[in-house]
C-alpha positions in Angstrom: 61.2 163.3 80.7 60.5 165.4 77.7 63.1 168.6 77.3 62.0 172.2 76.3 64.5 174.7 74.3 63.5 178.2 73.0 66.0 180.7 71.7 65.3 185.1 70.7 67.9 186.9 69.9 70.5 187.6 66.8 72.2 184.2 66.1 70.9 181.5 64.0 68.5 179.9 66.3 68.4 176.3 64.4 72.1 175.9 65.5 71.7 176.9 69.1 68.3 174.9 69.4 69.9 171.9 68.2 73.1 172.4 70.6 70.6 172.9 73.4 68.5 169.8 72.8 71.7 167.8 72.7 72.8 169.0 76.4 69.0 167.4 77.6 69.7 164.1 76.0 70.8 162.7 79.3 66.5 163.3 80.1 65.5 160.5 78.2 64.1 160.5 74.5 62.5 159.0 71.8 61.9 161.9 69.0 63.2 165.5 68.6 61.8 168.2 66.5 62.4 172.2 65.9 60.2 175.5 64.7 61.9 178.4 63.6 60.6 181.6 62.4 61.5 184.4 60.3 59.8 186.6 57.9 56.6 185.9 59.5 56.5 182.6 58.5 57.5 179.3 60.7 58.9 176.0 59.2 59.1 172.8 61.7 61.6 170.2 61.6 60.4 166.7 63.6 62.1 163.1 63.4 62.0 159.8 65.1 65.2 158.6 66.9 68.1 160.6 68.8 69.4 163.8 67.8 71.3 162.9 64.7 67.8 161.8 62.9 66.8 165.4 63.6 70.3 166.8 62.3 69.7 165.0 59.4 66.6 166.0 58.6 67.5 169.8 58.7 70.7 168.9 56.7 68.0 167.6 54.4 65.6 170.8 54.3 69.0 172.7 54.0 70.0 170.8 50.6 67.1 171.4 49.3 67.2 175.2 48.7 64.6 177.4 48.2 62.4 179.3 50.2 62.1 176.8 53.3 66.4 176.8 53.5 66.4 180.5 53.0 63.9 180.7 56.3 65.7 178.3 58.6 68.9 180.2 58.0 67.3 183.9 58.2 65.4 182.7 61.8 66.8 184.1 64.7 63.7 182.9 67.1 62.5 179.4 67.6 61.4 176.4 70.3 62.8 173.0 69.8 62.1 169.9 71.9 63.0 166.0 72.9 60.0 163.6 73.8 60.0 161.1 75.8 56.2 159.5 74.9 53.2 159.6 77.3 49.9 160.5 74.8 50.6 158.3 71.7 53.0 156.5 69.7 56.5 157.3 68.5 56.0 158.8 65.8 57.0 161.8 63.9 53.3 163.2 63.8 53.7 162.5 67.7 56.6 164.4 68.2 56.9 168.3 68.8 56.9 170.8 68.1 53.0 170.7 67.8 50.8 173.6 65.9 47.2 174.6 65.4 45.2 174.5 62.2 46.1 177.3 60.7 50.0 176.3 61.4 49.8 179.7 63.3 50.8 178.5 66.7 53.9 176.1 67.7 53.9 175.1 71.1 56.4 172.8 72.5 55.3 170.8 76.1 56.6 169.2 78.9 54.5 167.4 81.3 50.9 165.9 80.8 47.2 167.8 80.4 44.7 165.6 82.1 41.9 167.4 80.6 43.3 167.3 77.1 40.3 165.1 75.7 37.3 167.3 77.2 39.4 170.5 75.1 40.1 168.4 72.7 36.9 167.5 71.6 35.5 171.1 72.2 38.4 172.2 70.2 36.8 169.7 67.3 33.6 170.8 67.6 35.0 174.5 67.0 36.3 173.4 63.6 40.2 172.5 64.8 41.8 169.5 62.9 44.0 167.6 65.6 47.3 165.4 63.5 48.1 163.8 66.3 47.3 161.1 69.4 49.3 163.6 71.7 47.6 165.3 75.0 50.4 168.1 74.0 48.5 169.3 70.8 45.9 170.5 72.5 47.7 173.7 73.5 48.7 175.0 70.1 44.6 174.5 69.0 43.7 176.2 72.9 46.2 179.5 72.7 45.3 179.5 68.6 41.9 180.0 69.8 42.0 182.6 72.0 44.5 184.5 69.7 43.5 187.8 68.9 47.1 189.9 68.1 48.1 189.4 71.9 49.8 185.9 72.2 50.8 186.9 76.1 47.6 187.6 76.9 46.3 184.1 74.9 48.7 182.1 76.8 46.8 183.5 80.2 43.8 182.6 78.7 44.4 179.2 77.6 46.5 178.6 80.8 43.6 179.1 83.0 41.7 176.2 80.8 44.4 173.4 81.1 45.0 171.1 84.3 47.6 169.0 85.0 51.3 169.3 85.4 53.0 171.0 82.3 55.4 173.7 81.6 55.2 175.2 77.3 56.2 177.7 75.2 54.5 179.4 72.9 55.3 181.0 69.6 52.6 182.5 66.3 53.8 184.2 63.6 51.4 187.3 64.7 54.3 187.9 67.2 57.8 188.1 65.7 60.5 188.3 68.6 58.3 186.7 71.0 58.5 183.4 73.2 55.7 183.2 75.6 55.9 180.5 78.1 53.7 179.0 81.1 55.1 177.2 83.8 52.5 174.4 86.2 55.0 172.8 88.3 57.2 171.6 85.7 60.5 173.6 85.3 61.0 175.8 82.9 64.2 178.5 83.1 65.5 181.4 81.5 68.9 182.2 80.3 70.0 185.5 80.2 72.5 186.9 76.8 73.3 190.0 76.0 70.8 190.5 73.5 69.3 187.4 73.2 67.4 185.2 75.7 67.3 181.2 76.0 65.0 178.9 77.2 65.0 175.4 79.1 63.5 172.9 81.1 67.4 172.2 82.6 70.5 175.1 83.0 72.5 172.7 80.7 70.4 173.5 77.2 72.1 176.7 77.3 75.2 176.6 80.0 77.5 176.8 77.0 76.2 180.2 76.1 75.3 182.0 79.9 75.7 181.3 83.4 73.3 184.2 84.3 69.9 182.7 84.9 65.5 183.8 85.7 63.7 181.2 87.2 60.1 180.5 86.2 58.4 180.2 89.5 54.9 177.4 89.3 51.5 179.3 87.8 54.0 182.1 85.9 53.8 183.6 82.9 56.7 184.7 80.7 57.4 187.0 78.0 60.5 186.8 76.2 62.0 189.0 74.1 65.6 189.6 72.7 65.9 192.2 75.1 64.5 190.2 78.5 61.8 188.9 80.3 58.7 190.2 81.9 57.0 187.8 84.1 52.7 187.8 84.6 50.6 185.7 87.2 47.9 183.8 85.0 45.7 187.3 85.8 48.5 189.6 84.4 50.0 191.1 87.5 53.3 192.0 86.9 56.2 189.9 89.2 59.8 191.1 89.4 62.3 188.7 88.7 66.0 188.6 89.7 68.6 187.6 87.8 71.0 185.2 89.2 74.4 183.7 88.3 74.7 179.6 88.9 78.3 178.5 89.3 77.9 175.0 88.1 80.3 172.6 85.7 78.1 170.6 82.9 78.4 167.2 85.4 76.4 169.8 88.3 74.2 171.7 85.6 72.6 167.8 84.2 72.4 167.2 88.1 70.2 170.2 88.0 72.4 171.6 91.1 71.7 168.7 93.0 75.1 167.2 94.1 74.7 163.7 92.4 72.0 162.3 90.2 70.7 160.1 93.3 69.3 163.0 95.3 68.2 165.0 92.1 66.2 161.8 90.9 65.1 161.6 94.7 63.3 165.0 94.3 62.4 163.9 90.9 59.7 161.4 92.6 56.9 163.7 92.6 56.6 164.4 88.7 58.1 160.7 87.7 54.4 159.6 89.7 52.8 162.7 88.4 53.6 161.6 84.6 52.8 157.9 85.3 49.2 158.7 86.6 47.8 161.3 85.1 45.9 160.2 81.8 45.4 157.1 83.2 43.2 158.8 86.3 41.7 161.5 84.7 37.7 159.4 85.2 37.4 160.2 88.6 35.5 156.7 89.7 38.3 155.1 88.0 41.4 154.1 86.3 41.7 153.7 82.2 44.8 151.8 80.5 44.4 152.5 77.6 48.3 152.1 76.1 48.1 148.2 77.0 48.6 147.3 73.6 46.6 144.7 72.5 46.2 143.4 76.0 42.6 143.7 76.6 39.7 144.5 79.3 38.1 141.3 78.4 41.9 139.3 79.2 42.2 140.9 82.3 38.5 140.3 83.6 39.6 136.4 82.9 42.8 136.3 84.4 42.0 133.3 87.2 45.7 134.5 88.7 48.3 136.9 88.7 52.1 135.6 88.6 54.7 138.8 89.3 58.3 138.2 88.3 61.1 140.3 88.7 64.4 140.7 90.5 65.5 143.4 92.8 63.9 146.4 93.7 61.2 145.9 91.2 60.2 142.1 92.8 59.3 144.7 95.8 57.5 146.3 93.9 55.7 143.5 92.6 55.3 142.7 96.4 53.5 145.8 97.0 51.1 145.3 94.1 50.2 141.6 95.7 48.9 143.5 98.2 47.1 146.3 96.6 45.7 143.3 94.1 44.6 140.9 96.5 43.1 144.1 98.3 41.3 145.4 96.0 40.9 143.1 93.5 40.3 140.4 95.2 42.9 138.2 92.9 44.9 136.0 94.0 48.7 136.9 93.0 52.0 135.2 93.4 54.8 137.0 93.5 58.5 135.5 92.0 61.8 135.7 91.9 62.3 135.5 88.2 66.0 134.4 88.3 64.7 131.1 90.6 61.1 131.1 88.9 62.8 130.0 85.6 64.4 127.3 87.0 61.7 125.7 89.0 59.3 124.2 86.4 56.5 126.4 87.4 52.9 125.4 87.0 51.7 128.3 84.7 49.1 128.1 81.4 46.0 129.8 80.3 43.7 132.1 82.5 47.5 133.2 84.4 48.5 136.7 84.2 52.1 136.7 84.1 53.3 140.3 85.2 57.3 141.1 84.1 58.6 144.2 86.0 62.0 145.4 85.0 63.1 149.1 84.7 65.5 148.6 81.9 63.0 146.3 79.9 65.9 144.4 79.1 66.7 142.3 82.7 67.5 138.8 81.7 66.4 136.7 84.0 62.8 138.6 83.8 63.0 138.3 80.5 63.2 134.5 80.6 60.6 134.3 82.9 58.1 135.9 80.8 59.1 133.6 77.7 58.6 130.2 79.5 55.4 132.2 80.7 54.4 132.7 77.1 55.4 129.5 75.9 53.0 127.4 78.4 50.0 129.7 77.1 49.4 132.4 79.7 48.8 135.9 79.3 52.4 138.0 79.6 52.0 141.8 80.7 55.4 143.9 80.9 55.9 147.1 83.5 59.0 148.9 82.2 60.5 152.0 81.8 61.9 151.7 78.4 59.9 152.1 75.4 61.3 149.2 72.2 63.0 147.3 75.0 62.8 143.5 74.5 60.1 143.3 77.5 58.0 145.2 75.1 58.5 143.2 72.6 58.1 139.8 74.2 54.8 140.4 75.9 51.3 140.9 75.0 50.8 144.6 77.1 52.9 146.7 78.5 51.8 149.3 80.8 55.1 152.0 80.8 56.1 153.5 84.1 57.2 157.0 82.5 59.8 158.2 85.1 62.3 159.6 82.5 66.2 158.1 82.4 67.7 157.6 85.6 71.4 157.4 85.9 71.9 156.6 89.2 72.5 152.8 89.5 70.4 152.5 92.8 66.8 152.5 92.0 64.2 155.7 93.3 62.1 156.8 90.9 61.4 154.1 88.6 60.5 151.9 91.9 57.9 154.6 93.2 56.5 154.8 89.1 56.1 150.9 89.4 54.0 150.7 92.7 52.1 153.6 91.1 51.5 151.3 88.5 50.8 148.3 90.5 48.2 150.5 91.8 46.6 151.9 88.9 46.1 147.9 87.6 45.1 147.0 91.0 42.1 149.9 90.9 41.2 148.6 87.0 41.0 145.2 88.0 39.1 146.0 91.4 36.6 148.1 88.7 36.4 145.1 85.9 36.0 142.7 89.0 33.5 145.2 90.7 34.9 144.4 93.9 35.2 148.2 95.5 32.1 150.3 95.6 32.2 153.3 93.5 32.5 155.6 96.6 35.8 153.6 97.6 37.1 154.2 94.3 36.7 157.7 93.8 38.4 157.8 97.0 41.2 155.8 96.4 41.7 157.4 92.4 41.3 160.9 94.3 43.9 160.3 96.9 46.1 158.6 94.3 46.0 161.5 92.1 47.4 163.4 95.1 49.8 161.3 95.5 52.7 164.0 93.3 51.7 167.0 96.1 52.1 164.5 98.9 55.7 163.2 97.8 56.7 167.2 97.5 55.3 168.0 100.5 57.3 164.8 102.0 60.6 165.6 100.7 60.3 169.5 101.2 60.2 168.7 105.3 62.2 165.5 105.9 65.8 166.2 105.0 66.7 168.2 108.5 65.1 165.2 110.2 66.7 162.1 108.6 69.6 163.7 108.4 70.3 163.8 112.3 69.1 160.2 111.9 71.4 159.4 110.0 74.6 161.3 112.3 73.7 159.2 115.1 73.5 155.9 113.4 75.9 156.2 110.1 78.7 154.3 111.7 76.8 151.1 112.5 77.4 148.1 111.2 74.8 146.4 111.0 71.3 147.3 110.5 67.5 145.8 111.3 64.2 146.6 109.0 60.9 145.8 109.8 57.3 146.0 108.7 54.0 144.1 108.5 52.0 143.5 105.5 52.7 146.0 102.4 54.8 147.3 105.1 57.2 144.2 104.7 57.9 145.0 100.7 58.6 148.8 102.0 61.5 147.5 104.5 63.0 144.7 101.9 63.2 147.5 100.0 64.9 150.2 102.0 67.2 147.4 103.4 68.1 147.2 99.9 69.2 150.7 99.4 71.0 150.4 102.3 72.7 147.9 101.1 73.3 149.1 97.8 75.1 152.4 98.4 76.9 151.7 102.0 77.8 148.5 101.8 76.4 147.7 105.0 75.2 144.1 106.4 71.3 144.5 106.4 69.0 142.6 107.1 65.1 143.4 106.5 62.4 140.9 107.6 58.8 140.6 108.3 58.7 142.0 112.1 56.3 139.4 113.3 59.0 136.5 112.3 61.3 138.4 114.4 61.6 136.6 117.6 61.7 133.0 115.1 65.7 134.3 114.9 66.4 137.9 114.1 65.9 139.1 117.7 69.3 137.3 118.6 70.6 139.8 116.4 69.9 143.2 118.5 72.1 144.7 120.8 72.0 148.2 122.4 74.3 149.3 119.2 71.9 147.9 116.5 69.6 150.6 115.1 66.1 149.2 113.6 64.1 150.4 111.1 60.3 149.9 111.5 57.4 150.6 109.2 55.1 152.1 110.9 52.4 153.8 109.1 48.9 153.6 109.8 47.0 150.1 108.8 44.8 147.1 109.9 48.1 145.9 111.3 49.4 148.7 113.0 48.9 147.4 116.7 50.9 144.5 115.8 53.4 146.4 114.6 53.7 148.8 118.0 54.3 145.3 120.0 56.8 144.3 117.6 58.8 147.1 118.3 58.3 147.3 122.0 59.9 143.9 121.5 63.2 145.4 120.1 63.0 148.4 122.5 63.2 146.3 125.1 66.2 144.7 124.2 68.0 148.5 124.0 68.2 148.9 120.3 67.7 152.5 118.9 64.4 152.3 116.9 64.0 154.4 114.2 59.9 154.3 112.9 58.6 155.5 109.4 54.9 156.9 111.0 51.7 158.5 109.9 51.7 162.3 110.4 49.8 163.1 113.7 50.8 159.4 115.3 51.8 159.8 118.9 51.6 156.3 119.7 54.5 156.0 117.3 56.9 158.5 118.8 55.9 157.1 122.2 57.9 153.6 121.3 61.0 155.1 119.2 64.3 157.2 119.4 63.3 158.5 116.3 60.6 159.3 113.9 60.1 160.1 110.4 56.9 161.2 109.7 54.9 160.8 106.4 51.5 162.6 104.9 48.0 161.2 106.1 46.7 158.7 102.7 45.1 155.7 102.6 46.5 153.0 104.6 47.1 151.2 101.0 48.7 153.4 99.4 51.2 154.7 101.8 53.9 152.8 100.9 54.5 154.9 97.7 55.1 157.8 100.3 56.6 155.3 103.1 60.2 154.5 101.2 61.1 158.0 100.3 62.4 158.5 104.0 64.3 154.7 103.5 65.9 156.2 100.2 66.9 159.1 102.0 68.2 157.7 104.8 70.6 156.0 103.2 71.3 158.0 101.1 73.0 160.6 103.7 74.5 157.2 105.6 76.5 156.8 102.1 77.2 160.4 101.9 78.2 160.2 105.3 80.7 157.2 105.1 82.1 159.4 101.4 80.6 156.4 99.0 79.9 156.9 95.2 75.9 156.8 95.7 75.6 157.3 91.9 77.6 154.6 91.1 78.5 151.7 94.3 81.1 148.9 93.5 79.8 146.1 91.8 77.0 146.6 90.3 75.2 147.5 86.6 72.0 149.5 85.7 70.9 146.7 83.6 72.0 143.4 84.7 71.7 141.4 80.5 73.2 138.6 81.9 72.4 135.4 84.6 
């Protein structure tokens, strides 16, 4: 996820902005860039790579002399930034910080503006030149336009034009000593000097220099000056702001207070989906991919098949998306094991979609799936994570799943960002297919485009619950999931959590094969998880687990918000928002991952990092 840094004050700001960027590389990157501005002038920095391409390039501005090194060492005001690409390629003409026109406004952005190309093109038509592919650029041309001496009151205006999820700062030089930034549910936070303010999408950017801290609440405005902050609403009502002190260590500032990276990337969920779907849904009677490379409409129109490989968490994933696929779609869609689909001598040619899901982009197994796949003449489509990883390299498309770097070993947000994705190619195919009606699909795109409120609305209300959950049953030793249809992937995949960080003997399985040998298994002290959530298969799924309640297990159910019938056959229920019965999954395992999550904690385990196991498995 892209990092912000903005520094006022007395210092030399190209020094502390690059010190602040370095404390967000842990976000995830791919190109860095600086403005400074002094004299009423601003000179930009950008490069491609980590930080020490950027360092380098300064150095190199530095050697140089004259006016442009005389500027960067006079500035004490400036916004720097680390991108992690959404809206174009990795460039440098990609990467921030951006500016309008006149090179009178620099803006640096995190987050994604799903309107960018109706401004954009209005911005055109006004006589802007855009040097970018970036949704972010849109923001300098927008506050450039409304400028008229009052860059606060330009922020407001442009703010009240832009949808999406963003957080930016602002600077022109018509405003010396001024940083004006907008917050829209991405973070944004101040740090408080004496004399000199900081800015940040994370406390670490400027931990080294203060511990006393603003927070930028969602739909602010703030003005910064050396001297403090005032914050706006969008109509310019003042807000009064407290400042805080945070006692945290660097390890608990990069956890963002959180106490380990698990839960923090837990709570991350709602923007990792957020970033994944929103220029991709902005039509609302459909979904556009248009970063597939030079994987085409046409090649998916004539894919006769769909072959998913993967291992772990993302082949449940890839389970999901059968689902949604066949659904929708209306294609049929195997889903494999890449570590046994290698080995098998699989029949695979032209007109086969071969799909390769792998966070890391560099999974070994997948990867060799997706070469025999190539070799024998199919189509090879990579879902990843990681932008220049091998995946990307050995396939024909890649569709990125744009959760940001996750350091945690067991998977949460780059699993939801891959169903999201196995959703968004299940609604294009259903539309190049015309298979839904265009009423289902502007209801399915709408409700998927809610999806980011749903999961913070989910995670701001469960914790209490599965946390007594998890007191009563944390000392088992042995644990039953269950689902039906997409509901089956969703238990595989909790089970696998489970598994992961508590070490304990789990066993998930489709609940309608239960009594063909897992029933043996129950006892009054085994405690089963069921997926309940409202679908087609629902009824089945309440007989099911009568089943196991009358054989005295404790029954814990994943339900539908407002389902009685559900709480009428369990010990215990975790309730999830109202969607589509297809897409609830993507809300369904957020409960799983939190449940064991606080069995782990429980028990005193390493959730960040269990025993035996890698991020990226690179070998067989």
């Amino acid at each position: 996820m892209c990092g912000i840094v903005g520094y006022v004050g007395s210092r030399a700001a190209e020094e502390l902005l690059l010190a602040g960027l370095s404390k967000l590389e842990y976000r995830g990157y791919d190109s860095a860039g600086i403005s400074v501005m002094a004299d009423g002038s601003i000179e930009s920095v950008r490069a491609v790579g980590n930080l020490e391409q950027l360092t380098s390039a300064v150095e190199a501005r530095q050697a140089a002399g004259g006016a442009t090194a005389t500027l960067v060492e006079a500035a004490t005001i400036g916004i720097g930034h680390t991108r992690w690409a959404t809206h174009g390629r990795v460039n440098e003409q990609n990467a921030h910080p951006h500016f309008d026109t006149a090179d009178h406004v620099h803006v640096v952005v995190n987050g994604i503006v799903e309107n960018y190309l109706q401004l954009r093109d209005r911005l055109i038509g006004d006589g802007a030149t855009f040097t970018s592919e970036t949704d972010a650029e849109v923001i300098a041309h927008l506050v450039a336009s409304h400028l008229d001496g009052d860059l606060e009151q330009a922020v407001r205006d442009a703010f009240a034009e832009l949808q999406g999820h963003f957080a930016f700062v602002a600077m022109t030089a018509e405003a010396p000593g001024l940083l004006v930034g907008a917050r829209k549910e991405c973070p944004l936070i101040l740090g408080v000097g004496d004399g000199e303010m900081f800015l940040a999408s994370a406390v670490p950017a400027f931990l080294a220099q203060t511990r006393r801290v603003q927070y930028v609440e969602n739909d602010e405005i703030v003005a910064v000056r050396a001297e403090g902050a005032t914050f706006t609403t969008p109509a310019g009502e003042p807000i009064e702001r407290e400042v805080t002190t945070v006692d945290w260590d660097e390890e608990t500032a990069e956890k963002g207070g959180y106490e380990t990276f698990m839960l923090k990337e837990i709570h991350e969920q709602a923007d990792a989906i957020a970033e994944t779907i929103a220029d991709r849904t902005v039509r609302d009677d459909g979904v556009d991919l248009d970063d597939l490379g030079a994987l085409t409409d046409q090649q998916l129109r004539d894919a006769k098949r769909i072959v998913v490989v993967a291992c772990g968490t993302s082949f449940h994933a890839g389970l999901i998306g059968r689902y949604a696929i066949e659904e929708l779609a209306r294609v049929p869609v195997d889903v494999e094991i890449a570590s046994e689909y290698r080995y098998r001598n699989p029949i695979v040619g032209p007109g086969d979609l071969v799909i390769g899901i792998t966070q890391s982009g560099e999974t070994a197994d997948t990867l060799a799936a997706m070469r025999l796949a190539r070799e024998r003449g199919a189509t090879v489509l990579a879902i990843t994570n990681i932008m220049g990883s091998q995946a990307t390299r050995d396939a024909d498309g890649v569709l990125y799943t744009r959760a940001g770097l996750e350091v945690s070993v067991a998977a949460t947000k780059t699993f939801v960002c891959q169903v999201a994705v196995m959703y968004l190619l299940a609604l294009r195919l259903a539309e190049l297919h015309s298979t839904l009606d265009e009423t289902r699909r502007v209801q399915l795109v709408g409700q998927l485009k809610q999806m980011p409120s749903l999961v913070d609305e989910l995670l701001d209300g469960i914790d209490p619950v599965v946390e007594a959950i998890a007191e009563q049953v944390w000392e088992a030793d042995f644990f039953l999931y269950l689902g039906r249809h997409a509901g089956v992937a969703v238990a595989d995949e909790g089970a696998l959590k489970l598994k992961e960080i508590s070490y304990i003997s789990t066993e998930a399985y489709a609940a309608g094969e239960m009594k063909h040998g897992p029933i043996a298994l129950l006892s009054e002290q085994t405690p089963v998880v069921t997926v309940a959530t409202d679908s087609p298969v629902l009824d089945k799924v309440i007989s099911n687990m009568q089943e196991v309640r009358a054989r005295g297990a404790f029954l814990v159910a994943v339900a539908t918000a407002g389902n009685k019938t559900i709480g009428e056959q369990s010990d215990a229920v975790i309730e999830i928002p109202a969607t589509d019965w297809i897409l609830q999954p993507l809300l369904a395992v957020i409960p799983l991952q939190l449940l064991a999550y606080r069995i782990a904690r429980r028990r005193g385990l390493n959730v960040d990092q269990p025993r035996n196991l890698a991020k990226t498995v690179t070998v067989e």
